[in-house]
PAFIGU-189162 format. One record per residue (C-alpha): residue number from 1; residue in three letters; x, y, z. Coordinates in Angstrom, 2 decimals. Each point is the difference from the previous one (the first is absolute). Layout:
N
+-----+---------+---------+---------+---------+
! num ! residuo !       X !       Y !       Z !
+-----+---------+---------+---------+---------+
! NUM !     Ala !       X !       Y !       Z !
...
+-----+---------+---------+---------+---------+
//
This chain:
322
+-----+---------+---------+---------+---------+
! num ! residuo !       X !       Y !       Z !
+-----+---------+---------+---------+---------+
!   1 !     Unk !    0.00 !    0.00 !    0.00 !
!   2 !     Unk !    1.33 !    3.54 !   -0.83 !
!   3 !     Unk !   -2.22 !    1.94 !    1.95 !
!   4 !     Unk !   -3.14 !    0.23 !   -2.38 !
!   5 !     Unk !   -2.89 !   -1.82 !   -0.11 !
!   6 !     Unk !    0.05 !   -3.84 !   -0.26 !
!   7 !     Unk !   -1.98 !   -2.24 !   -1.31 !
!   8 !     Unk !   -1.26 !   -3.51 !    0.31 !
!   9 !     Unk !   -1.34 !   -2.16 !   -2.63 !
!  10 !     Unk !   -1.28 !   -3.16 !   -0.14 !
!  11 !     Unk !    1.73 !   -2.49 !   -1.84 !
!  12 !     Unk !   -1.89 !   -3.37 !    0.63 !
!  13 !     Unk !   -2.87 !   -1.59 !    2.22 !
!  14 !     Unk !    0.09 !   -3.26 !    1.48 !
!  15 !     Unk !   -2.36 !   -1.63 !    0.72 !
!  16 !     Unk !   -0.85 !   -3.67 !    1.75 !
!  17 !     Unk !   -1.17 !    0.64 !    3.61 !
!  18 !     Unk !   -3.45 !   -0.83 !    0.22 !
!  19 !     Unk !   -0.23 !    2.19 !    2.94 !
!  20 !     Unk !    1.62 !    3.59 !    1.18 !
!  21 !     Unk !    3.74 !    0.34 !   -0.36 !
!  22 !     Unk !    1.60 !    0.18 !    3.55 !
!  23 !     Unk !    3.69 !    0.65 !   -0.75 !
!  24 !     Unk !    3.09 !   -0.58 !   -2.57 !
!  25 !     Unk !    3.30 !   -0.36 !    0.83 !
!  26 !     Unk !    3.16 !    0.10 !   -2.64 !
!  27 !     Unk !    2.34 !   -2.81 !    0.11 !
!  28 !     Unk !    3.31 !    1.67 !    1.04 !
!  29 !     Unk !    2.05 !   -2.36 !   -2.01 !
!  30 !     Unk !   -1.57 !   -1.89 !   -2.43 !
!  31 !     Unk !    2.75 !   -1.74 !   -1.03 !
!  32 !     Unk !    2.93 !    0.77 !   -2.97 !
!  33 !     Unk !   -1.36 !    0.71 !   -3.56 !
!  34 !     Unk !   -4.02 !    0.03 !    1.76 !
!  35 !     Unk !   -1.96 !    2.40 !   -0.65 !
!  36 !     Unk !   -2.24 !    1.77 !    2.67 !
!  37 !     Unk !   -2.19 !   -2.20 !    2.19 !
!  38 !     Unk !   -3.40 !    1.06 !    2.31 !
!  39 !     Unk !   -1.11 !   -1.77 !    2.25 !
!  40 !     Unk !   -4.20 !    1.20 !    1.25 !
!  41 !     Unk !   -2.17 !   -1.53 !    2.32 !
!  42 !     Unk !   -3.96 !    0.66 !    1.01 !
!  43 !     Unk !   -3.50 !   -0.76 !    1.04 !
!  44 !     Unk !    0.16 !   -3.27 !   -2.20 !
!  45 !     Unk !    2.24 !   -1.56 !    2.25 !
!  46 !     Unk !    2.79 !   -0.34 !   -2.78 !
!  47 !     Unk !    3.42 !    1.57 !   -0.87 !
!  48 !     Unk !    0.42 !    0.46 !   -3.18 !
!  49 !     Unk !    3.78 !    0.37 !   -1.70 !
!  50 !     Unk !    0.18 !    2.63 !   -3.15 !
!  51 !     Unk !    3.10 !   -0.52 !   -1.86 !
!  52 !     Unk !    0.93 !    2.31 !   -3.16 !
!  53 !     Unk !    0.91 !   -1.43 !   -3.25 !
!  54 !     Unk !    2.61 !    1.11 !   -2.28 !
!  55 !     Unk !   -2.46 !    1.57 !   -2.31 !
!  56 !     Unk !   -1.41 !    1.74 !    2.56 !
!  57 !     Unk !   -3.47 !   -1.86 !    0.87 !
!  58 !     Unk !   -0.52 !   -0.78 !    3.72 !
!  59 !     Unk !   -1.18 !   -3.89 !    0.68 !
!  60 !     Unk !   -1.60 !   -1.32 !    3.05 !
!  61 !     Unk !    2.85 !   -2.78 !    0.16 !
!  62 !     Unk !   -1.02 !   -1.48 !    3.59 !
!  63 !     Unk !   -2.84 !    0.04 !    2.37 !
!  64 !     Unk !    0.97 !   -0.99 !    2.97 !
!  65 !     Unk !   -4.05 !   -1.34 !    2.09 !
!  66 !     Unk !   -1.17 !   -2.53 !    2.27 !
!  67 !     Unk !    2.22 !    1.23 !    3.40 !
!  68 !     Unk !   -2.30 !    2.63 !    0.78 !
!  69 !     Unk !   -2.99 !    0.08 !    1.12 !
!  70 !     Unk !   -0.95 !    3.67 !   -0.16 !
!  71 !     Unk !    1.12 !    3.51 !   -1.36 !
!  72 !     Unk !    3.51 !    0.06 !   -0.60 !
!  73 !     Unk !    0.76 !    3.74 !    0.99 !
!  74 !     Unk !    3.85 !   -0.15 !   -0.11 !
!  75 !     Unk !    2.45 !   -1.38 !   -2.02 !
!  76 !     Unk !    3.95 !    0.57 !    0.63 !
!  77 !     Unk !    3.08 !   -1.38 !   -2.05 !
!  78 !     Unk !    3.23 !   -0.72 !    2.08 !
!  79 !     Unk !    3.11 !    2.15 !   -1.35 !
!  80 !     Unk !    1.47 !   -2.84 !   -2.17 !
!  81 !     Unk !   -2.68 !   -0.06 !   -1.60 !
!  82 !     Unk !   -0.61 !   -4.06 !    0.45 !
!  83 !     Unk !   -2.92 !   -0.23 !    2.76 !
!  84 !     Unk !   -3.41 !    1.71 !   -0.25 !
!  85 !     Unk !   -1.93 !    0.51 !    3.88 !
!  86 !     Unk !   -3.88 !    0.48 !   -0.06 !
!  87 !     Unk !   -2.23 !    1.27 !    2.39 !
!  88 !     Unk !   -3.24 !   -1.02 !    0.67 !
!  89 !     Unk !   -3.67 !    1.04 !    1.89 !
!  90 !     Unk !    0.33 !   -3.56 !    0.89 !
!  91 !     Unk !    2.33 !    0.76 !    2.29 !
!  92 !     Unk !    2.97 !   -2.08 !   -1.54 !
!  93 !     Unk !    3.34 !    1.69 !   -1.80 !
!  94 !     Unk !    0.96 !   -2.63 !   -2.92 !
!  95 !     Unk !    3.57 !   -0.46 !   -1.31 !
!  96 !     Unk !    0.60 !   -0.74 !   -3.72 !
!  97 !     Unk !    3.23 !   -1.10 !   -1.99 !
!  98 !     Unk !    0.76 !   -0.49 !   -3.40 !
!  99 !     Unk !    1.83 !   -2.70 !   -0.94 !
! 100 !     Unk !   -0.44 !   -2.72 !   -2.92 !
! 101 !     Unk !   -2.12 !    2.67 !   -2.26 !
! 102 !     Unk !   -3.03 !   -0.01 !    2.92 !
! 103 !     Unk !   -0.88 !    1.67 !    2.67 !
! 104 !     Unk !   -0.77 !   -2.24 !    3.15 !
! 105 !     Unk !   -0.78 !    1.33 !    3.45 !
! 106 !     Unk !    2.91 !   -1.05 !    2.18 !
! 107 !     Unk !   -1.21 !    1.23 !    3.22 !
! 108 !     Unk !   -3.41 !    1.33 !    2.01 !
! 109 !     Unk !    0.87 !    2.60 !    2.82 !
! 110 !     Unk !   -2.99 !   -0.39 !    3.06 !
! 111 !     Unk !   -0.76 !    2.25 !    2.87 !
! 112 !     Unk !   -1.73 !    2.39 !   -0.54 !
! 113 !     Unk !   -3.42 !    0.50 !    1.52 !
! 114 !     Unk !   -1.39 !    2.00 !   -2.89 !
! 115 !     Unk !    0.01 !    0.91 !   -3.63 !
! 116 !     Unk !    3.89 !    0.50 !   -0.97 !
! 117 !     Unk !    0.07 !    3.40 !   -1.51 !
! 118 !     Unk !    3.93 !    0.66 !   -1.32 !
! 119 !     Unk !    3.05 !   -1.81 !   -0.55 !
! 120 !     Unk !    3.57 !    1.34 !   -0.30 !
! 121 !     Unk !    3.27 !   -1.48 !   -0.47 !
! 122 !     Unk !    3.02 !    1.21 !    1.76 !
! 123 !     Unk !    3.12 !    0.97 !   -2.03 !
! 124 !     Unk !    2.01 !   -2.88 !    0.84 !
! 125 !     Unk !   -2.97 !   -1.79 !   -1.13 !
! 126 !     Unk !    0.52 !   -2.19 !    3.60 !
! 127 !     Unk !   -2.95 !    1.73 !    1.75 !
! 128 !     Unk !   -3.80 !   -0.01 !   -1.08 !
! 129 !     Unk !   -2.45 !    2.51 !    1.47 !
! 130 !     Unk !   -3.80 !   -0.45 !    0.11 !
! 131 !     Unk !   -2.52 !    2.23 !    1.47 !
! 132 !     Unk !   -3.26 !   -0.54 !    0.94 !
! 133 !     Unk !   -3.75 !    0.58 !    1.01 !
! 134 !     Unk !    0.70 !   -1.07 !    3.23 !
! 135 !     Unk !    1.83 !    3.07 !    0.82 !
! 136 !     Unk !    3.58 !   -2.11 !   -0.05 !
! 137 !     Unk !    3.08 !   -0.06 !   -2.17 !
! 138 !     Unk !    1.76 !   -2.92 !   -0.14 !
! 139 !     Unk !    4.01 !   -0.70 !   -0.95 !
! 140 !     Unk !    0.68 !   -3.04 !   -1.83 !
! 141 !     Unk !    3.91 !   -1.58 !   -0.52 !
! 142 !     Unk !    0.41 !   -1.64 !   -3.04 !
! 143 !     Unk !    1.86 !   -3.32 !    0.69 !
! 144 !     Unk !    1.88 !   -2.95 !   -1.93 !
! 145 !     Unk !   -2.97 !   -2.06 !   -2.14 !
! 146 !     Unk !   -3.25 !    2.29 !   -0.26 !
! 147 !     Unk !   -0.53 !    0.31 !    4.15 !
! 148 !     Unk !   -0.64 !    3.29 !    1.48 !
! 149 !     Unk !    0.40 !    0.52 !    3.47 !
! 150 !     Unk !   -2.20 !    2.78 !    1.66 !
! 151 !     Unk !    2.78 !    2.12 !    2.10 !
! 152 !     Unk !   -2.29 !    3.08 !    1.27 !
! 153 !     Unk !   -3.13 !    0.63 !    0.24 !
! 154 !     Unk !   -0.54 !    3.75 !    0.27 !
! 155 !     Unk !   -2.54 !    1.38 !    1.88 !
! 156 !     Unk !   -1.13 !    4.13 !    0.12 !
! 157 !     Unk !   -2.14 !    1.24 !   -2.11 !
! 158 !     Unk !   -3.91 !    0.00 !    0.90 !
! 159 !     Unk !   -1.42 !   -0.93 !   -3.41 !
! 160 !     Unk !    0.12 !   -1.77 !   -2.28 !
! 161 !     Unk !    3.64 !    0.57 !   -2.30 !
! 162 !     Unk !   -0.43 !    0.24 !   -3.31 !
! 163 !     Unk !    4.05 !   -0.06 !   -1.20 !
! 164 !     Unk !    3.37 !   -0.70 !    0.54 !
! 165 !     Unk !    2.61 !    0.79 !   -1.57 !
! 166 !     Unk !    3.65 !   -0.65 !    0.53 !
! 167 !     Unk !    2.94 !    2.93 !   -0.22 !
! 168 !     Unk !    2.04 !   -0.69 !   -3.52 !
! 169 !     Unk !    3.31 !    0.27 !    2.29 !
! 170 !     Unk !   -0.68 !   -0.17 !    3.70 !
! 171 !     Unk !   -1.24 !   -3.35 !    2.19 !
! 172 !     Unk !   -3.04 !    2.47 !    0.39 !
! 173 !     Unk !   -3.86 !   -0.93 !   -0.39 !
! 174 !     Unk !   -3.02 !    2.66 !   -0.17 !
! 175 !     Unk !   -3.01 !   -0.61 !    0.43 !
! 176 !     Unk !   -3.24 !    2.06 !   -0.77 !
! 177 !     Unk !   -3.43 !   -0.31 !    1.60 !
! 178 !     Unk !   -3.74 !    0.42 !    0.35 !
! 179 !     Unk !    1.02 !    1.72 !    3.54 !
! 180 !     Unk !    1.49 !    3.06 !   -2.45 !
! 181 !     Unk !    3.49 !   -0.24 !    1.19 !
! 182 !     Unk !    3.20 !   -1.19 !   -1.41 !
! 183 !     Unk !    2.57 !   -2.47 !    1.54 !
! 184 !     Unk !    3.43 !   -0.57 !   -0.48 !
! 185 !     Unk !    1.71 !   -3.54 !    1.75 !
! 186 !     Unk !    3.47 !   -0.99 !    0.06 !
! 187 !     Unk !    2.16 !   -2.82 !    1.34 !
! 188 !     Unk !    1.72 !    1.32 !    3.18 !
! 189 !     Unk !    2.86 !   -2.55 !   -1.13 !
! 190 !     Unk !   -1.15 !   -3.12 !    2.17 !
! 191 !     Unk !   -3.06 !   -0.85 !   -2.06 !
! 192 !     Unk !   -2.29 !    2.32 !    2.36 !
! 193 !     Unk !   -2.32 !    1.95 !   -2.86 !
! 194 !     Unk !   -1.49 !    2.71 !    1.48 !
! 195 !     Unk !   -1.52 !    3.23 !   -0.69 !
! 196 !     Unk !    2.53 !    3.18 !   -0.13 !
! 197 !     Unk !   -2.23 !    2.49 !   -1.36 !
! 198 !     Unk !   -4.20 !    0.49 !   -0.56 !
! 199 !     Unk !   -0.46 !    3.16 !   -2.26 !
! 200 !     Unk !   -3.48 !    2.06 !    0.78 !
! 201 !     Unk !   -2.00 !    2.17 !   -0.92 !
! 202 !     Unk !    0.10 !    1.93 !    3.59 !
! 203 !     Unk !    3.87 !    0.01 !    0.72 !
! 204 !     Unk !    1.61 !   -1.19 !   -3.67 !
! 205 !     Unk !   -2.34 !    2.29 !   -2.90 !
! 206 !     Unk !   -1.40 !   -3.41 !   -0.60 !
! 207 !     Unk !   -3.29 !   -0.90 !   -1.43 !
! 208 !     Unk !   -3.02 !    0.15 !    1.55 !
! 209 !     Unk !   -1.76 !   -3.10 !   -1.68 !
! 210 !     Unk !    0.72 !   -3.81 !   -1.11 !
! 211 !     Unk !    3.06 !    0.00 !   -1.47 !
! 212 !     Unk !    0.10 !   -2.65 !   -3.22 !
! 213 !     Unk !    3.96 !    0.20 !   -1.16 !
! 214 !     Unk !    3.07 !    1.10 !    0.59 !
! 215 !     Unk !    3.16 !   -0.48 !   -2.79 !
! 216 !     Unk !    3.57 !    0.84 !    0.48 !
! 217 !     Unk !    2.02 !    1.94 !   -2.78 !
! 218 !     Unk !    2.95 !   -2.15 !   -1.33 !
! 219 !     Unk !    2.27 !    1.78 !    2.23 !
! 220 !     Unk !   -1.45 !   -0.46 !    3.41 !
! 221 !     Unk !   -0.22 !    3.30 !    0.99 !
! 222 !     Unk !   -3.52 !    0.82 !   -0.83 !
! 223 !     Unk !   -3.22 !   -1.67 !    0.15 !
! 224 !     Unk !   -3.70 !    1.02 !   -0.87 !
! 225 !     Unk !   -3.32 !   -1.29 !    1.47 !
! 226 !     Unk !   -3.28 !    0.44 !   -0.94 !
! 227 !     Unk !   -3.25 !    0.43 !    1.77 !
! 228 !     Unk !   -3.46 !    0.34 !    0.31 !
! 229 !     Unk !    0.29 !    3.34 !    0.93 !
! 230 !     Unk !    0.68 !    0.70 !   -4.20 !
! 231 !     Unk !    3.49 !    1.03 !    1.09 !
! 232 !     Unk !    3.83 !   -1.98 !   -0.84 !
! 233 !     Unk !    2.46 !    1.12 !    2.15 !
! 234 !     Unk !    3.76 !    0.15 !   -0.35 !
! 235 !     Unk !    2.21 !   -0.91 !    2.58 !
! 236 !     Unk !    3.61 !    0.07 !    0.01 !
! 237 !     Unk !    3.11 !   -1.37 !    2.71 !
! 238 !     Unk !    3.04 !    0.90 !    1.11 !
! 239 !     Unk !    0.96 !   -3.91 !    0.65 !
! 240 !     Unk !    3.65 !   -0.61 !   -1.29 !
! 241 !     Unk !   -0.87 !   -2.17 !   -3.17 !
! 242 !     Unk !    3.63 !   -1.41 !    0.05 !
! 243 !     Unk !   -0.28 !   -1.58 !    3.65 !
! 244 !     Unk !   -2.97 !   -2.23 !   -0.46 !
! 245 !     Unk !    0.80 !   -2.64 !    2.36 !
! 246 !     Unk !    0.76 !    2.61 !    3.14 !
! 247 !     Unk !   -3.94 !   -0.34 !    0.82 !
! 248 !     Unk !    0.42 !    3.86 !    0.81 !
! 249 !     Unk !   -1.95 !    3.29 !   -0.82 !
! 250 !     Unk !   -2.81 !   -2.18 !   -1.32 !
! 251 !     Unk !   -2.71 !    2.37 !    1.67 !
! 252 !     Unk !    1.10 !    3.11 !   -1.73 !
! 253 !     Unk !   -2.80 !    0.28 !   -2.58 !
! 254 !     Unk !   -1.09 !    3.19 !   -0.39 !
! 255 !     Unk !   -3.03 !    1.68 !   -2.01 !
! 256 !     Unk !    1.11 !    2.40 !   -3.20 !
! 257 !     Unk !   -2.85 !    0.46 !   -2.07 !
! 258 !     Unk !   -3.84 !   -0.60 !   -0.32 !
! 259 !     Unk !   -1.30 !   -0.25 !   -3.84 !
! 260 !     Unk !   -3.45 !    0.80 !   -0.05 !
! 261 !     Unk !   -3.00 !    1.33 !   -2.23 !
! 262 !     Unk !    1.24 !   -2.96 !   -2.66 !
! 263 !     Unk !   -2.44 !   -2.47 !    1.00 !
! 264 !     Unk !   -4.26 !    0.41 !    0.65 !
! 265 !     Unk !   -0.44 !   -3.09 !    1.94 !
! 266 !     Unk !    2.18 !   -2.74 !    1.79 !
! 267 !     Unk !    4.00 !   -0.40 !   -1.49 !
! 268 !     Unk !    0.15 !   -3.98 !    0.33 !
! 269 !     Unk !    3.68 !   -0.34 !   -1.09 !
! 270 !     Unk !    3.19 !    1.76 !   -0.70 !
! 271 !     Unk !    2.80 !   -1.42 !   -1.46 !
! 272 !     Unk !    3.71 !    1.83 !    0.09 !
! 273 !     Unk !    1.61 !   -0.83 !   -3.66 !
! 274 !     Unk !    4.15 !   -0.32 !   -0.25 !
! 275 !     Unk !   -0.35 !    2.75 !   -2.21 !
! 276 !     Unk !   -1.21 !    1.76 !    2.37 !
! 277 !     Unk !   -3.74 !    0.49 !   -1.01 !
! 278 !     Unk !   -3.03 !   -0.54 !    2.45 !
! 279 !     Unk !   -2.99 !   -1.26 !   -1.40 !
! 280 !     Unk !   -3.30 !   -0.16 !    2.24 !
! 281 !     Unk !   -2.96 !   -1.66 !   -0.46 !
! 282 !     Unk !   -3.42 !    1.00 !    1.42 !
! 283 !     Unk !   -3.80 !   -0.55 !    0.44 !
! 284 !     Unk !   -0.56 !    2.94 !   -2.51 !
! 285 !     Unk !    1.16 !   -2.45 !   -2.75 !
! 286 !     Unk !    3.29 !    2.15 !   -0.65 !
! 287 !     Unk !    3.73 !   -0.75 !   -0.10 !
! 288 !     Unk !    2.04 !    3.05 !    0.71 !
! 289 !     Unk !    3.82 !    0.10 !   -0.44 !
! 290 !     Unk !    2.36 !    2.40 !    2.30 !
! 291 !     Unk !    3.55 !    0.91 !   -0.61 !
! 292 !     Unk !    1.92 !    1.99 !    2.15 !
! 293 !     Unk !    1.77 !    3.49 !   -1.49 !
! 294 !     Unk !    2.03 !    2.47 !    1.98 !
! 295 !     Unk !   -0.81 !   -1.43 !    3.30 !
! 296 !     Unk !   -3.88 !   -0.02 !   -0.56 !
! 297 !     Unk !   -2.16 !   -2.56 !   -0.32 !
! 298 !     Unk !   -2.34 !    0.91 !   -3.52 !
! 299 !     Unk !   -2.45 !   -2.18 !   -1.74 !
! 300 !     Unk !   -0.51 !   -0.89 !   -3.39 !
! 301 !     Unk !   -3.30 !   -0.40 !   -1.89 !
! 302 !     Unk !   -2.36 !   -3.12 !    0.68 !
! 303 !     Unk !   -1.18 !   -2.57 !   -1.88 !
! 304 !     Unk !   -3.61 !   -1.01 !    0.83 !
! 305 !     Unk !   -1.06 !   -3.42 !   -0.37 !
! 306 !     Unk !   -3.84 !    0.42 !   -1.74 !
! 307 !     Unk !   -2.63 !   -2.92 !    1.08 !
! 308 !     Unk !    2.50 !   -1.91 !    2.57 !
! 309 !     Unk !    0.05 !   -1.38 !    3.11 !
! 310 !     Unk !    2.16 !    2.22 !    2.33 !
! 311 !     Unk !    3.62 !    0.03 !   -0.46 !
! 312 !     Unk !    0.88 !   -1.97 !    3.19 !
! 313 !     Unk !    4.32 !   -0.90 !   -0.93 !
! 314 !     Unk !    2.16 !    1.27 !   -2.31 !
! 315 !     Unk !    3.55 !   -0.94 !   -0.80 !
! 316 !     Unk !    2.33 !    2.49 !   -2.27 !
! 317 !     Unk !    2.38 !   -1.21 !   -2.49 !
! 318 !     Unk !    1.53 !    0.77 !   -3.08 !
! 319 !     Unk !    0.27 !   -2.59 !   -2.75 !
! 320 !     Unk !    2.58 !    0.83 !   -3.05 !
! 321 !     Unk !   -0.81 !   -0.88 !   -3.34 !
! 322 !     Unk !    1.45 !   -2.42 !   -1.57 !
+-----+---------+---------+---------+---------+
//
């Protein structure tokens, strides 16, 4: 972006689900000479796997059913790129792999009392996070041969969450909630998670409704959440990025700017691009883009989705041309 108005265009429409579109996820690493995989899940109780050929037409080239038995609202790939973790209103979190040309579920994560609502994988890709209805987020170690062992079980917020979301450099987890507040949980170093830092709306320029999503820029330095208060808020740290093991300064979050007047009704999602774009998605059937330029937050024009359901998760990426 330059400065001037952007623009988004659609380029092509897939379609399967047999029921409303929860959430997509990119593969980070497809694999050498692949071209770009999606991975979307919904109210059908499928995932569905969108691969792009090289003349350009997306294919539905896996559906990935009969694990879940309701909504799957979250889907997650790990950073390799090799394992796939759904989330479910059934209350289970289900592991896929890809091996042999098929996708087969290696491994269903149990404990949760309620509908699972998000799933994030750590950078390492050793830790899982799942949050829940039941007002819980839970920290899962991946081990040798599929098993995941439950290591915390992180109790705080009131409500019920509604996303985590792991920092792209730190051992640090947020979480976002029904109860309108923001947590941040580290490690203190002896496998004790606990929380360092809730951001409000009374003593942090927080929200003042449910908060639906929180993304980190690539960085780590900023991160924007989204709310049903029509707002997205920027918040920024002064954590020293290079010491990410020192388990230090993780509570220094601070609010830097409110974006506002973009959105009519709920923002449902915002997603931080590595090129350093926010996109938001809200009940007003809108996706708004934000860059930053000379140290202010400024929006670019919207584009409105005409005759849809609400724009509930969006992911940014670019795709080059062949």
């Amino acid at each position: 972006m330059d400065g001037g108005a952007a623009e988004l265009r659609e380029t092509h429409r897939l379609t399967g689900h047999a029921d409303r579109a929860w959430s997509l996820a990119w593969n980070p690493n497809p694999g050498p000479g692949a071209g770009p995989v999606l991975a979307s899940c919904g109210g059908d109780k499928t995932v569905r796997i969108w691969k792009r050929a090289p003349d350009g037409v997306w294919d539905c080239s896996d559906v990935l059913d009969g694990v879940h038995e309701r909504t799957v609202r979250s889907c997650a790939w790990s950073p390799d790129g090799k394992l796939l973790a759904t989330a479910s209103f059934d209350g289970t979190t289900a592991i896929w792999e890809y091996s042999g040309g098929d996708f087969e579920c290696v491994a269903t994560l149990e404990g949760h009392d309620n509908e699972v609502k998000s799933v994030s994988w750590s950078q390492s890709g050793s830790l899982l996070a799942t949050c829940s209805r039941d007002k819980a987020v839970w920290i899962w170690e991946v081990q040798p041969g599929n098993e995941h062992e439950c290591v915390a079980v992180l109790q705080g917020h009131t409500q019920d969450v509604k996303m985590v979301q792991w920092h792209p450099v730190l051992s640090v987890l947020v979480s976002v909630s029904y109860d309108n507040t923001i947590r941040v949980w580290a490690d203190d170093g002896d496998d004790d998670w606990h929380c360092v830092q809730t951001l409000t709306e009374a003593d942090n320029g927080g929200h003042s409704s449910t908060v639906w999503s929180v993304s980190f820029n690539q960085k780590g330095d900023r991160m924007v959440t989204c709310s049903d208060d029509c707002t997205l808020k920027i918040w920024d740290t002064s954590v020293d990025l290079s010491q990410p093991t020192t388990g230090e300064g993780h509570e220094s979050w601070r609010h830097l700017s409110t974006l506002s007047g973009h959105h009519g009704r709920t923002i449902f999602s915002a997603h931080w691009s590595s090129e350093d774009v926010i996109a938001s998605g809200a009940g007003d059937d809108a996706i708004c883009l934000y860059a930053e330029e000379k140290s202010t937050m400024v929006s670019y024009p919207s584009a409105e989705h005409s005759n849809s359901h609400h724009s509930w998760f969006i992911s940014y990426t670019i795709c080059l041309a062949d």
